[in-house]
PyMOL Python script that loads the backbone (N, CA, C, O; Angstrom):
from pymol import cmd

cmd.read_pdbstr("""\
ATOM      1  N   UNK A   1     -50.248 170.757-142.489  1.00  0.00           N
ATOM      2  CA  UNK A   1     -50.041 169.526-141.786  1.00  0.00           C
ATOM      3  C   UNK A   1     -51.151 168.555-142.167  1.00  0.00           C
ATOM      4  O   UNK A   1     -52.313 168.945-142.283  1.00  0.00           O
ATOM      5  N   UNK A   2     -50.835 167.451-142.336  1.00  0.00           N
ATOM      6  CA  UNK A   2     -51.746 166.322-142.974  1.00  0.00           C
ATOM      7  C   UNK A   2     -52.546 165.862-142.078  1.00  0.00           C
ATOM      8  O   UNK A   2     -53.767 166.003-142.151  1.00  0.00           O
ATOM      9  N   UNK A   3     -51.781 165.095-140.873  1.00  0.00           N
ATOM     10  CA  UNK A   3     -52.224 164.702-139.486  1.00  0.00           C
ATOM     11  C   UNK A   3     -52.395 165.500-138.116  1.00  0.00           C
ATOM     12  O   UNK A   3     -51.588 166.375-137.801  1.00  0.00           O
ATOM     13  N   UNK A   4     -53.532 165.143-137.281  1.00  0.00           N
ATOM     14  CA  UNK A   4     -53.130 165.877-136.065  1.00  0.00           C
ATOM     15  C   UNK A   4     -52.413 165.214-134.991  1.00  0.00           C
ATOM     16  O   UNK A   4     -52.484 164.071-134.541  1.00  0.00           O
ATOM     17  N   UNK A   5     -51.628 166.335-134.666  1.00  0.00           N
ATOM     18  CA  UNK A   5     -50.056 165.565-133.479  1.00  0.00           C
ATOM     19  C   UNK A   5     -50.739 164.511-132.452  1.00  0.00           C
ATOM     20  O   UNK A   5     -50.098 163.495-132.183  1.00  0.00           O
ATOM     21  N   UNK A   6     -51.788 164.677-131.972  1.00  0.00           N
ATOM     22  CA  UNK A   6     -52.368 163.594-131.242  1.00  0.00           C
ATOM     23  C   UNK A   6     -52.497 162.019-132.077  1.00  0.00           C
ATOM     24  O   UNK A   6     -52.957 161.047-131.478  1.00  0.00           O
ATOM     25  N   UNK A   7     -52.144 161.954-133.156  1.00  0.00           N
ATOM     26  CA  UNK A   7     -52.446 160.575-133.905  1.00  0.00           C
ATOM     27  C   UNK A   7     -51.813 159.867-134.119  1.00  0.00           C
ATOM     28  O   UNK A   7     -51.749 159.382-135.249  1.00  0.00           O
ATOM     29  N   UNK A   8     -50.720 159.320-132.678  1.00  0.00           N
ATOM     30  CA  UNK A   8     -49.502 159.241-133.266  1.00  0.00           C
ATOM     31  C   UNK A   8     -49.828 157.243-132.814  1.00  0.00           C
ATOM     32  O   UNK A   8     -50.663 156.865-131.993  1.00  0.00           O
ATOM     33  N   UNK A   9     -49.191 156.610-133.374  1.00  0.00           N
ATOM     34  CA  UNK A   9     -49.129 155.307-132.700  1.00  0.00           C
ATOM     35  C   UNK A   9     -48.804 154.839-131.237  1.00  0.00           C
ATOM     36  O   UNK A   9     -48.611 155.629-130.313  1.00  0.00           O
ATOM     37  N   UNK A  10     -48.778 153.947-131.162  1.00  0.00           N
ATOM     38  CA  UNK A  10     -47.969 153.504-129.540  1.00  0.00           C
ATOM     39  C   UNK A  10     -46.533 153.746-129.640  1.00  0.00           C
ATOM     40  O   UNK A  10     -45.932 154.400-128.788  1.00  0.00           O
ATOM     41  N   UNK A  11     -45.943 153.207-130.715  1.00  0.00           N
ATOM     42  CA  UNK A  11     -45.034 153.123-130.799  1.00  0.00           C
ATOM     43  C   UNK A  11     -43.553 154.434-131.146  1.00  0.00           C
ATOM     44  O   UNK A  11     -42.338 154.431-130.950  1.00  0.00           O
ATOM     45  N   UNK A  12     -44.716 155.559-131.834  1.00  0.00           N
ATOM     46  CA  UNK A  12     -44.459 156.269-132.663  1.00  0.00           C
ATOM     47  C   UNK A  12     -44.641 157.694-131.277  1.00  0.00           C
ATOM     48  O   UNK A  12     -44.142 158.798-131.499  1.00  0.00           O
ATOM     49  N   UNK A  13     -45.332 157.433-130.064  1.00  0.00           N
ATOM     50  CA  UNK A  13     -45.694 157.605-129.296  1.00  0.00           C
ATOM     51  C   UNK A  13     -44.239 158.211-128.309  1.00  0.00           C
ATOM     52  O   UNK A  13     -43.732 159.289-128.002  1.00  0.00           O
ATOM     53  N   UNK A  14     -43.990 156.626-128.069  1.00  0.00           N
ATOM     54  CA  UNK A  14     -42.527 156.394-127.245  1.00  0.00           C
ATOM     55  C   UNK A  14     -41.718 157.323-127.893  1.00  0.00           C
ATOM     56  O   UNK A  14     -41.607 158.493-127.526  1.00  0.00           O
ATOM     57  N   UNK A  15     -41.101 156.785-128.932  1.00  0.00           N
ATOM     58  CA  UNK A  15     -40.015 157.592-129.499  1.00  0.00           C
ATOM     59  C   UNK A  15     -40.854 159.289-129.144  1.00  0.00           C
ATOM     60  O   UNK A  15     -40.427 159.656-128.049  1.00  0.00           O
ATOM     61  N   UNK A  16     -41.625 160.103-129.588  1.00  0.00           N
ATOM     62  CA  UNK A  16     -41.557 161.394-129.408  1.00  0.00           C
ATOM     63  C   UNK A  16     -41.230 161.836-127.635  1.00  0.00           C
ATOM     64  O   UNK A  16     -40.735 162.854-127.152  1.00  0.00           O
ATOM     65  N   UNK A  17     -41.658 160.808-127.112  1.00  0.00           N
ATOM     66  CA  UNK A  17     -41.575 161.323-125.894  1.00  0.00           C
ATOM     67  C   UNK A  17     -40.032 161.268-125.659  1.00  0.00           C
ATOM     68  O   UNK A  17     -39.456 162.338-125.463  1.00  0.00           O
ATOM     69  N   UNK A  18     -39.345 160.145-125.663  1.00  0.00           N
ATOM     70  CA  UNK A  18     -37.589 160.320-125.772  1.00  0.00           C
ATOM     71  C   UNK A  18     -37.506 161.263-126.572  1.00  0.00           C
ATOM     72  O   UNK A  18     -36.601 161.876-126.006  1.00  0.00           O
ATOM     73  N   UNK A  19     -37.642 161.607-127.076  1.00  0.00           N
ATOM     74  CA  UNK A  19     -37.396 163.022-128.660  1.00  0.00           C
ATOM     75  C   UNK A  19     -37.243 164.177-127.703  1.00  0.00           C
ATOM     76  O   UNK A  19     -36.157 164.733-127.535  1.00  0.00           O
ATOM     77  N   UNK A  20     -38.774 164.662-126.839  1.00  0.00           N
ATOM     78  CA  UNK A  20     -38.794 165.681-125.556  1.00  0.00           C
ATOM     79  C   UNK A  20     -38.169 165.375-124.661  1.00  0.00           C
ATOM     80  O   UNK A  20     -38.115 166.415-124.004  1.00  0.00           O
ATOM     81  N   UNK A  21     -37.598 164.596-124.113  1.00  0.00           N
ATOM     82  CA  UNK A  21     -36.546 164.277-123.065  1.00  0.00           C
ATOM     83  C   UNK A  21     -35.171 164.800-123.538  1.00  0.00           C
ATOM     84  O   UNK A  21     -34.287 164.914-122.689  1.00  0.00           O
ATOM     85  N   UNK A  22     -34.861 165.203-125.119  1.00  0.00           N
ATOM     86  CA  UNK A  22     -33.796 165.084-125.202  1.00  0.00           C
ATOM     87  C   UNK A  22     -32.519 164.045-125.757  1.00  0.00           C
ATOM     88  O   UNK A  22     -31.319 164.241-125.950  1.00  0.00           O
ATOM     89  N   UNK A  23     -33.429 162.828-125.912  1.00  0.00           N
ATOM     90  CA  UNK A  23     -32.662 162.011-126.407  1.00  0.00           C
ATOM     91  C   UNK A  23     -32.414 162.048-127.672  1.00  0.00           C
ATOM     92  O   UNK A  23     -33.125 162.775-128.366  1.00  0.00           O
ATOM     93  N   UNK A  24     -30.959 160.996-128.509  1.00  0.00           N
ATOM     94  CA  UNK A  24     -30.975 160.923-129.701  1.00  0.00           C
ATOM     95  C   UNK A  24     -31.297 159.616-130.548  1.00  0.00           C
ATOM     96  O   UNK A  24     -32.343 159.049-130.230  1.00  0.00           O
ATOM     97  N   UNK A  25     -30.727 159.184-131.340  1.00  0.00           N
ATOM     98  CA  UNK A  25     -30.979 158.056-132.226  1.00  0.00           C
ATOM     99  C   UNK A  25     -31.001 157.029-131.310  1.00  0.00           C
ATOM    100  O   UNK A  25     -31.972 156.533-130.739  1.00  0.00           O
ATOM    101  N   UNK A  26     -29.721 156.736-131.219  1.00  0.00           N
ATOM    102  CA  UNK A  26     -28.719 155.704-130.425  1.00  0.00           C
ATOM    103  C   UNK A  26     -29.878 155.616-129.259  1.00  0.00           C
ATOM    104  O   UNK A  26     -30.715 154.725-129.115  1.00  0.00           O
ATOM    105  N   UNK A  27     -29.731 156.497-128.671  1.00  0.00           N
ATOM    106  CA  UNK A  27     -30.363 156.454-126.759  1.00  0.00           C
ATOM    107  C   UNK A  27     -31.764 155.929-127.378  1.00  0.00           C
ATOM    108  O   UNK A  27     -31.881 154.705-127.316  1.00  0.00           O
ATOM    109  N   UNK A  28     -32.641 156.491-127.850  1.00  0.00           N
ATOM    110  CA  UNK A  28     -33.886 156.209-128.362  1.00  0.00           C
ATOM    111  C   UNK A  28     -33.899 154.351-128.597  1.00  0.00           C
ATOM    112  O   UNK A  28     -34.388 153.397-127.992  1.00  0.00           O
ATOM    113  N   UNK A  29     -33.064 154.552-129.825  1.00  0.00           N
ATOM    114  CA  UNK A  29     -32.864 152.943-130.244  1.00  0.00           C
ATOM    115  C   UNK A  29     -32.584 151.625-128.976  1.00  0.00           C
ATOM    116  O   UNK A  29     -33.078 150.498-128.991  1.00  0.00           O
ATOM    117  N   UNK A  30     -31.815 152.102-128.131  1.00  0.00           N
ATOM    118  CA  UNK A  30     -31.108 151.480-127.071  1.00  0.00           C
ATOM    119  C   UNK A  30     -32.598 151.275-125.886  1.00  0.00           C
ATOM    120  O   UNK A  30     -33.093 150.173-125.648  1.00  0.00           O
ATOM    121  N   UNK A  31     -32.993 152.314-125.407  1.00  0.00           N
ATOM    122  CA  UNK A  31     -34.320 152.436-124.414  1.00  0.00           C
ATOM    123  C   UNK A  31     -35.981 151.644-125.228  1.00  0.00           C
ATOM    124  O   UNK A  31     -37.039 151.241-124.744  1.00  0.00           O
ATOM    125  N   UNK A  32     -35.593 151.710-126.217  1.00  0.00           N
ATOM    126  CA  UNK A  32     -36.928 150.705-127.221  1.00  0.00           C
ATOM    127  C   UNK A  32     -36.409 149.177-127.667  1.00  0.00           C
ATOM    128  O   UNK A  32     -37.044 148.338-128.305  1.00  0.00           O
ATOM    129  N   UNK A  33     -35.418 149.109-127.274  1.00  0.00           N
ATOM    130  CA  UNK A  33     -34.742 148.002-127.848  1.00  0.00           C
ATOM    131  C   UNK A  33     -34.898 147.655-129.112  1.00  0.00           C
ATOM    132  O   UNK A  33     -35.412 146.549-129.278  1.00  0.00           O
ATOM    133  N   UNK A  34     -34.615 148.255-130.052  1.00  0.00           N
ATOM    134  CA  UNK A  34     -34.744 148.609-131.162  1.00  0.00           C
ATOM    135  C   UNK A  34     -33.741 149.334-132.205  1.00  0.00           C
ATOM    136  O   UNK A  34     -33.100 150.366-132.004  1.00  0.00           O
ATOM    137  N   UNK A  35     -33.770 148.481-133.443  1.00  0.00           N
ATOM    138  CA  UNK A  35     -32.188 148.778-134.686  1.00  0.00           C
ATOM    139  C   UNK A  35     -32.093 151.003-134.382  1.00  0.00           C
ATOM    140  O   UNK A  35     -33.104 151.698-134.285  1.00  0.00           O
ATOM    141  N   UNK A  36     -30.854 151.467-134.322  1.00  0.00           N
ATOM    142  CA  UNK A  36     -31.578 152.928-134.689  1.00  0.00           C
ATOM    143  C   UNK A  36     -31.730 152.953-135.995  1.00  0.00           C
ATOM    144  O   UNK A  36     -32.117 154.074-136.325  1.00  0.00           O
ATOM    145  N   UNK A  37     -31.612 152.263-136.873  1.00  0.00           N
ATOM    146  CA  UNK A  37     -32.125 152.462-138.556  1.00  0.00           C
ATOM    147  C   UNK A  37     -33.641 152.146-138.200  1.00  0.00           C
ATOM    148  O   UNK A  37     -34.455 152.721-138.923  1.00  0.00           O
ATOM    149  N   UNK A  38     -34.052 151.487-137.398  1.00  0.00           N
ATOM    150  CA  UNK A  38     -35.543 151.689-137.408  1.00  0.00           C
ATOM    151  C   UNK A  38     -36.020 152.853-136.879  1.00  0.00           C
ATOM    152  O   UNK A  38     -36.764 153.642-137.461  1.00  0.00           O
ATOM    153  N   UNK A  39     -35.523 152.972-135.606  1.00  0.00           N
ATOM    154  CA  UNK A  39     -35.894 154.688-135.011  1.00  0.00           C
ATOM    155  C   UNK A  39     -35.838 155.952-136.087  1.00  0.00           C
ATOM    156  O   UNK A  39     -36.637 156.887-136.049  1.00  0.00           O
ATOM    157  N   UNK A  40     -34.630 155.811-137.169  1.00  0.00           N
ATOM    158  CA  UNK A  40     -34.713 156.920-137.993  1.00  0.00           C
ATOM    159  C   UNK A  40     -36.088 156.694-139.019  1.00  0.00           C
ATOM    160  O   UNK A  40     -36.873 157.599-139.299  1.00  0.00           O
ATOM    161  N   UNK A  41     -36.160 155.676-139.369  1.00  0.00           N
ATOM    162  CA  UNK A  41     -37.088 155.163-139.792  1.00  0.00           C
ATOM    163  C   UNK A  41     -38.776 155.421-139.798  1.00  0.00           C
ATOM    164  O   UNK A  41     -39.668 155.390-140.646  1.00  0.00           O
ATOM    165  N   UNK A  42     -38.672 155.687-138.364  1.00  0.00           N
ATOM    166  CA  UNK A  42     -39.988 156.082-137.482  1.00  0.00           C
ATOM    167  C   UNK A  42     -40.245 157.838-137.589  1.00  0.00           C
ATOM    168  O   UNK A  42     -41.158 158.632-137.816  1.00  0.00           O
ATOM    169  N   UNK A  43     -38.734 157.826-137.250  1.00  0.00           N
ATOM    170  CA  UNK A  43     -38.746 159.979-137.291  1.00  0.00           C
ATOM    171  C   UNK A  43     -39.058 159.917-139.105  1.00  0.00           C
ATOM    172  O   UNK A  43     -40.233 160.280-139.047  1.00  0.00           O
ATOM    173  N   UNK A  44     -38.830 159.732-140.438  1.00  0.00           N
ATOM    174  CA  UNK A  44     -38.536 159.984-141.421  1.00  0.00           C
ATOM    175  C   UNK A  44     -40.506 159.726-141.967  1.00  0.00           C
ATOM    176  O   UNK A  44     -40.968 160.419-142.874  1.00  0.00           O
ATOM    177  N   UNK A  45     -41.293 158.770-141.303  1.00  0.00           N
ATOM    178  CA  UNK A  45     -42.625 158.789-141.346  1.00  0.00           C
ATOM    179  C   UNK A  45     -43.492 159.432-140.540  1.00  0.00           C
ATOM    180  O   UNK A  45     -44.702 159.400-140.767  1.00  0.00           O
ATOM    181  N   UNK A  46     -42.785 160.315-139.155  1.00  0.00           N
ATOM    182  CA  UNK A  46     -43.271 161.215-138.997  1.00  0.00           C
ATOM    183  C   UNK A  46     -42.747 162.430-139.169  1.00  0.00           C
ATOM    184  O   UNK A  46     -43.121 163.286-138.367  1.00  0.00           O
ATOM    185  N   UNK A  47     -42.074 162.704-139.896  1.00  0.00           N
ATOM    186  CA  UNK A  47     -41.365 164.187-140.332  1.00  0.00           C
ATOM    187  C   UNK A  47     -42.650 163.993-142.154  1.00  0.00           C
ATOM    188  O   UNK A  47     -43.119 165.071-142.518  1.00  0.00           O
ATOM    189  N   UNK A  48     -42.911 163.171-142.728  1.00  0.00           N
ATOM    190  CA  UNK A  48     -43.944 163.120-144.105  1.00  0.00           C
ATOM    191  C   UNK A  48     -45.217 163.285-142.925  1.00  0.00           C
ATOM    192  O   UNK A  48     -45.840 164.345-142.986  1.00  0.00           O
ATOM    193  N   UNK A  49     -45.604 162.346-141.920  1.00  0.00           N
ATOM    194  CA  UNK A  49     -46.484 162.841-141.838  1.00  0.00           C
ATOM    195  C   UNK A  49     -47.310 164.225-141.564  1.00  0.00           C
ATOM    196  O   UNK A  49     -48.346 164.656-142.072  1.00  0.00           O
ATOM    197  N   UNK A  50     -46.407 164.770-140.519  1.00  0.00           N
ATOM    198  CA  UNK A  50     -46.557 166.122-140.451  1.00  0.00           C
ATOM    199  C   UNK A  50     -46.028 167.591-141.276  1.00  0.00           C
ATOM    200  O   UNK A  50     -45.422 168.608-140.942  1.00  0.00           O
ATOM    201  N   UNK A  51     -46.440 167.225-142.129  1.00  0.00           N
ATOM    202  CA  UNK A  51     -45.596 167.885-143.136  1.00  0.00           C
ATOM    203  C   UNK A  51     -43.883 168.398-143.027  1.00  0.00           C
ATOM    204  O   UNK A  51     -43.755 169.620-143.112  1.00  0.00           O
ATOM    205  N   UNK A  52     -43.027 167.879-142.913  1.00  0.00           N
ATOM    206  CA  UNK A  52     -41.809 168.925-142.161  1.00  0.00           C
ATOM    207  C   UNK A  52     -40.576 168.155-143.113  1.00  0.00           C
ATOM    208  O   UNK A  52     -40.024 167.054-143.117  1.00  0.00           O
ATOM    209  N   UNK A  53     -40.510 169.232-143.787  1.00  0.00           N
ATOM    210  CA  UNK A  53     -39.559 168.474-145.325  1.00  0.00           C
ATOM    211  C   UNK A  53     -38.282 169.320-145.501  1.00  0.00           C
ATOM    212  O   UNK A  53     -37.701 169.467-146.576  1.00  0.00           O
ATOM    213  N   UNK A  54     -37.891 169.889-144.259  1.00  0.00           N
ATOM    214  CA  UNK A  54     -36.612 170.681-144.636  1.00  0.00           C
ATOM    215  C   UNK A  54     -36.105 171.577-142.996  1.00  0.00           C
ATOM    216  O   UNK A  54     -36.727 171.772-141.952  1.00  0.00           O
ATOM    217  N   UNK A  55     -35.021 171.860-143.344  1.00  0.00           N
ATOM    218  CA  UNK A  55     -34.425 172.790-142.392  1.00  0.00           C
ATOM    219  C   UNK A  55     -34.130 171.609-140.860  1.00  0.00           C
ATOM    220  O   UNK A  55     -33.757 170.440-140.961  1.00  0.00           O
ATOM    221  N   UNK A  56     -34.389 172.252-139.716  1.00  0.00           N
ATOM    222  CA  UNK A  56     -34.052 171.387-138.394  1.00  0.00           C
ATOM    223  C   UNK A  56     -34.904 170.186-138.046  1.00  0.00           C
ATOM    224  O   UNK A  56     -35.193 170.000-136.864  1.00  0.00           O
ATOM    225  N   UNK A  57     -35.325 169.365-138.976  1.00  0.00           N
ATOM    226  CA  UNK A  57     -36.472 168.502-138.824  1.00  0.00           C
ATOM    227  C   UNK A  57     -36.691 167.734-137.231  1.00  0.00           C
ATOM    228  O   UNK A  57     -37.773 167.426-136.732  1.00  0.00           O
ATOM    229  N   UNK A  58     -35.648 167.588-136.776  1.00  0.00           N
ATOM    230  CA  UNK A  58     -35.684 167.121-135.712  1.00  0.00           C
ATOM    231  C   UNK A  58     -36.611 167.970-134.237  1.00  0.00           C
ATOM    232  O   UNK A  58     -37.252 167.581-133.261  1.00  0.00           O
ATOM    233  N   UNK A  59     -36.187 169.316-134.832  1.00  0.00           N
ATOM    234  CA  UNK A  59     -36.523 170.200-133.464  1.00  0.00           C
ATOM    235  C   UNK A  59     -37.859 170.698-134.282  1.00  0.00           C
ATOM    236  O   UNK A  59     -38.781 170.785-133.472  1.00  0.00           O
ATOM    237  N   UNK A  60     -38.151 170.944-135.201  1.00  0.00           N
ATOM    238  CA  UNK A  60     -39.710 170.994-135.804  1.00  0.00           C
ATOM    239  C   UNK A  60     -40.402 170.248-135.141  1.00  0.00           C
ATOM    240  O   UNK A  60     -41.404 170.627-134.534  1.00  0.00           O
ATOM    241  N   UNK A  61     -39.957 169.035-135.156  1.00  0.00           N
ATOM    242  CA  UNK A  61     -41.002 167.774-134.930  1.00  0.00           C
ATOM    243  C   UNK A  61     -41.410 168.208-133.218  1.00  0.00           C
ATOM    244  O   UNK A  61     -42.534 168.397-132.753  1.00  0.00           O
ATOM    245  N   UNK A  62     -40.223 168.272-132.598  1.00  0.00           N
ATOM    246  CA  UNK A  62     -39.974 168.413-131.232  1.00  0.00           C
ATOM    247  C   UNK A  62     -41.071 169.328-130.794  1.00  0.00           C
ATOM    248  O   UNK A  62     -42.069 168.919-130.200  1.00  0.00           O
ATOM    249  N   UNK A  63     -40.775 171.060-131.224  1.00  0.00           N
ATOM    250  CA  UNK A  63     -41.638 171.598-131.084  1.00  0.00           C
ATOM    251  C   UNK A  63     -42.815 171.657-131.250  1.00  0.00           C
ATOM    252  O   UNK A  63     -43.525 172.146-130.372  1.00  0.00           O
ATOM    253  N   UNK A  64     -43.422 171.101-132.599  1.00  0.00           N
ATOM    254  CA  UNK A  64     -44.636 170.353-132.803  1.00  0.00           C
ATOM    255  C   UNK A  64     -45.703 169.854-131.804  1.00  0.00           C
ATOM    256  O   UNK A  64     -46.862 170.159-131.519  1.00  0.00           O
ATOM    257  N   UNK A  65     -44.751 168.913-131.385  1.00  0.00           N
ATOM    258  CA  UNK A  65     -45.047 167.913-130.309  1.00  0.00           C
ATOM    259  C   UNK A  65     -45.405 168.466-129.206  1.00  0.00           C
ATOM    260  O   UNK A  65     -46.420 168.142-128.590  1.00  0.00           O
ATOM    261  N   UNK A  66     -44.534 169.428-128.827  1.00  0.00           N
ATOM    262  CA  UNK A  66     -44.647 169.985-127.291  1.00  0.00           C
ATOM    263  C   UNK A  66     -45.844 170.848-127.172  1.00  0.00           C
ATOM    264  O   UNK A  66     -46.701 170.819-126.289  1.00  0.00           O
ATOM    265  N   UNK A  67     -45.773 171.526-128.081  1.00  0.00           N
ATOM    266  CA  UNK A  67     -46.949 172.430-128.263  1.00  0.00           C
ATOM    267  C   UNK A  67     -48.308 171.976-128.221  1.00  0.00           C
ATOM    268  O   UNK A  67     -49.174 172.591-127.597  1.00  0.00           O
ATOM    269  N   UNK A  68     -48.568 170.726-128.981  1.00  0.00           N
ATOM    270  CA  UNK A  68     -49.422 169.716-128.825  1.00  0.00           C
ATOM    271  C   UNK A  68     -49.821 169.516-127.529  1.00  0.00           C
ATOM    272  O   UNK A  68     -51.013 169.579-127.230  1.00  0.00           O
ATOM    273  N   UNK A  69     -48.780 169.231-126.554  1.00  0.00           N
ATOM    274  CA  UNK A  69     -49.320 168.615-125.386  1.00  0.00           C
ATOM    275  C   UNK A  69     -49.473 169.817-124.507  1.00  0.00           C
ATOM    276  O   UNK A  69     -49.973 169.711-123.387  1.00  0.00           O
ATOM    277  N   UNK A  70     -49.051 170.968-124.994  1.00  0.00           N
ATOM    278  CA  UNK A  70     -49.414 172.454-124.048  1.00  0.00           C
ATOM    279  C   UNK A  70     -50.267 173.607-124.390  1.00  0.00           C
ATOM    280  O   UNK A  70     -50.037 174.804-124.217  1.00  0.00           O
ATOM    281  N   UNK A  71     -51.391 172.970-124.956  1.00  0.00           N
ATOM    282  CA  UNK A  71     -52.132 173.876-125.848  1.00  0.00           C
ATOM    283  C   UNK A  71     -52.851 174.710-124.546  1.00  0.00           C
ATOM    284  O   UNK A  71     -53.154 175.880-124.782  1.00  0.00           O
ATOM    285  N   UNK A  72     -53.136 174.187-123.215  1.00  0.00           N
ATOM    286  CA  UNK A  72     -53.728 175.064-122.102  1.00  0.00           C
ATOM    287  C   UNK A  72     -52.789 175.927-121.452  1.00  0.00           C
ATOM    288  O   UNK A  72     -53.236 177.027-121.129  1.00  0.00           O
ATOM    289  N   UNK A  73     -51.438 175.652-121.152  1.00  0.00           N
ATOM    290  CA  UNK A  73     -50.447 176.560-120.701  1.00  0.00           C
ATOM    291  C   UNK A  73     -50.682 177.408-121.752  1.00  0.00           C
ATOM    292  O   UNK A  73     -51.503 178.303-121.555  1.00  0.00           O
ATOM    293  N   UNK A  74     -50.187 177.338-122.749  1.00  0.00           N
ATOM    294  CA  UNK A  74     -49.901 178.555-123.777  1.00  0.00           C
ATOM    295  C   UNK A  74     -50.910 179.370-123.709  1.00  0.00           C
ATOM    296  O   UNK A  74     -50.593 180.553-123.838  1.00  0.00           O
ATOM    297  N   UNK A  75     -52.458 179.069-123.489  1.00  0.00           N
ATOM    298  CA  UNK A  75     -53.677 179.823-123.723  1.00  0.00           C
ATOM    299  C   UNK A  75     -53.769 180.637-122.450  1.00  0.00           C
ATOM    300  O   UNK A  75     -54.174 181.791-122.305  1.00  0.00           O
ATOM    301  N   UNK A  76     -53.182 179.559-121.338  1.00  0.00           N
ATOM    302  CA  UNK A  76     -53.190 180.316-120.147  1.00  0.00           C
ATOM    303  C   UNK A  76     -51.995 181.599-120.279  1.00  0.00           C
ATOM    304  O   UNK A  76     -52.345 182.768-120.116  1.00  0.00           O
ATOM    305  N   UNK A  77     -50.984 181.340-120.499  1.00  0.00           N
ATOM    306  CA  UNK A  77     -49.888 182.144-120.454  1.00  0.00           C
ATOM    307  C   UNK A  77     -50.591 183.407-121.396  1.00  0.00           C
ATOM    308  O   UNK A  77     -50.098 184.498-121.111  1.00  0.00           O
ATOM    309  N   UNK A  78     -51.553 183.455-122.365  1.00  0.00           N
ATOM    310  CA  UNK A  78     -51.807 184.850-123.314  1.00  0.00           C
ATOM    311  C   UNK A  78     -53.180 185.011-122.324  1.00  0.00           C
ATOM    312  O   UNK A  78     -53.487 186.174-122.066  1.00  0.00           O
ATOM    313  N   UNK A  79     -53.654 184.413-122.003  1.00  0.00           N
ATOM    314  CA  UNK A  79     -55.260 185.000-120.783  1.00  0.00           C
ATOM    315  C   UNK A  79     -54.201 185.939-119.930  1.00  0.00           C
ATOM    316  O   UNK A  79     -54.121 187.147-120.154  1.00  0.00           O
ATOM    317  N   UNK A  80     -53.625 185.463-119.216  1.00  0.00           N
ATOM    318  CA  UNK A  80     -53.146 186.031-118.229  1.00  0.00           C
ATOM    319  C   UNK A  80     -52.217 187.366-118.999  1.00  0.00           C
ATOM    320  O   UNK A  80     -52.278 188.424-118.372  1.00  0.00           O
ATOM    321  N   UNK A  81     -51.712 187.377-119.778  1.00  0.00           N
ATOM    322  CA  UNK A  81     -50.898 188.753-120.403  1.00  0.00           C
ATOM    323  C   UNK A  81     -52.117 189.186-120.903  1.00  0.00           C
ATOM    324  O   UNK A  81     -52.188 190.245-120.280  1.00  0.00           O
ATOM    325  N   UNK A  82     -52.988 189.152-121.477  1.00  0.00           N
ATOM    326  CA  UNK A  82     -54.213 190.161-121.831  1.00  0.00           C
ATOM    327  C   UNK A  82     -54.673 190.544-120.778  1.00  0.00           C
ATOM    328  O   UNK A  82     -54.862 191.760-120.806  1.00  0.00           O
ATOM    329  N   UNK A  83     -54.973 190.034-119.763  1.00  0.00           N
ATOM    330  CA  UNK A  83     -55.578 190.433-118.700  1.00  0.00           C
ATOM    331  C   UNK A  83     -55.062 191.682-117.516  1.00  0.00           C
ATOM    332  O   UNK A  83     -55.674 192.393-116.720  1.00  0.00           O
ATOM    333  N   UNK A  84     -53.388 191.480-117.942  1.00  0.00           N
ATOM    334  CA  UNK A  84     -52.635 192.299-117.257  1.00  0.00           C
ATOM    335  C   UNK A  84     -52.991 193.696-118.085  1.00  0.00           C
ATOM    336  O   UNK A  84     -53.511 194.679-117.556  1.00  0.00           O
ATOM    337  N   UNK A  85     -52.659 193.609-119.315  1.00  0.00           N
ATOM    338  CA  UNK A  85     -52.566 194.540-120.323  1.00  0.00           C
ATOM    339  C   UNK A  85     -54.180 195.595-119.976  1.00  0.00           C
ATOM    340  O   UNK A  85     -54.017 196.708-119.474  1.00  0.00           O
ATOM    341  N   UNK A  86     -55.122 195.275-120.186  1.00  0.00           N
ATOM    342  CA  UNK A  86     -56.127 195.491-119.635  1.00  0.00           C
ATOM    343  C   UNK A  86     -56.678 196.079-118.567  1.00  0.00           C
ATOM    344  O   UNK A  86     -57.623 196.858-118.690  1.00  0.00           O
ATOM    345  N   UNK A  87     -55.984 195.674-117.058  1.00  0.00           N
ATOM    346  CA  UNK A  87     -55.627 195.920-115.945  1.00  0.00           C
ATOM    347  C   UNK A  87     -54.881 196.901-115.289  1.00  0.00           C
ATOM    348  O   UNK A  87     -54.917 197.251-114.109  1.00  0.00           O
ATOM    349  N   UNK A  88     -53.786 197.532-116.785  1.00  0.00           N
ATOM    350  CA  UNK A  88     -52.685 198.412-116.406  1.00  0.00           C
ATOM    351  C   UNK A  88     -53.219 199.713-116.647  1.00  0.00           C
ATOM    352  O   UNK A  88     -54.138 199.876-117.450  1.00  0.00           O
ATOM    353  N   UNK A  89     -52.752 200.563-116.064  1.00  0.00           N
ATOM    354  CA  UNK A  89     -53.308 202.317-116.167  1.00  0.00           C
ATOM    355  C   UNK A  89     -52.715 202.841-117.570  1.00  0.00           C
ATOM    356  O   UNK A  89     -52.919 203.999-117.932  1.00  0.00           O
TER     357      UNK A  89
END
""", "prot")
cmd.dss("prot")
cmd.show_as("cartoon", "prot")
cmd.util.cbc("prot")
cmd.orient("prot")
């Protein structure tokens, strides 16, 4: 990966967060008021930026993203299973 997921623009920002909501082109384009040839536009410079050049690009990115913003759940979620593991007879 070239960039880190935190580096994203304002703009570039919005759209991922509609992206985690679930939305698509259209809805995205429509809620930014904005062409969706630009919204694809936006996904196609962040699918280069983060390296992601093939297969489900959309849900790459997605997951990417999410993970990004849950880097303490996830750490919490493996503390707490080591801890059990540890704990057990």
């Amino acid at each position: 990966m070239k960039n880190q997921p935190g580096s994203l623009g304002p703009r570039e920002g919005q759209i991922v967060e509609l992206l985690l909501q679930g939305c698509d082109n259209a809805e995205i384009a429509r809620e930014l008021k904005m062409a969706p040839r630009t919204v694809k536009v936006h996904f196609n410079r962040l699918f280069l930026r983060f390296g992601i050049s093939d297969g489900i690009k959309r849900v790459k990115l997605a997951t990417l993203m999410y993970r990004a913003q849950t880097p303490r759940l996830i750490n919490g979620v493996e503390t707490v299973s080591t801890a059990k593991q540890q704990n057990a007879p």
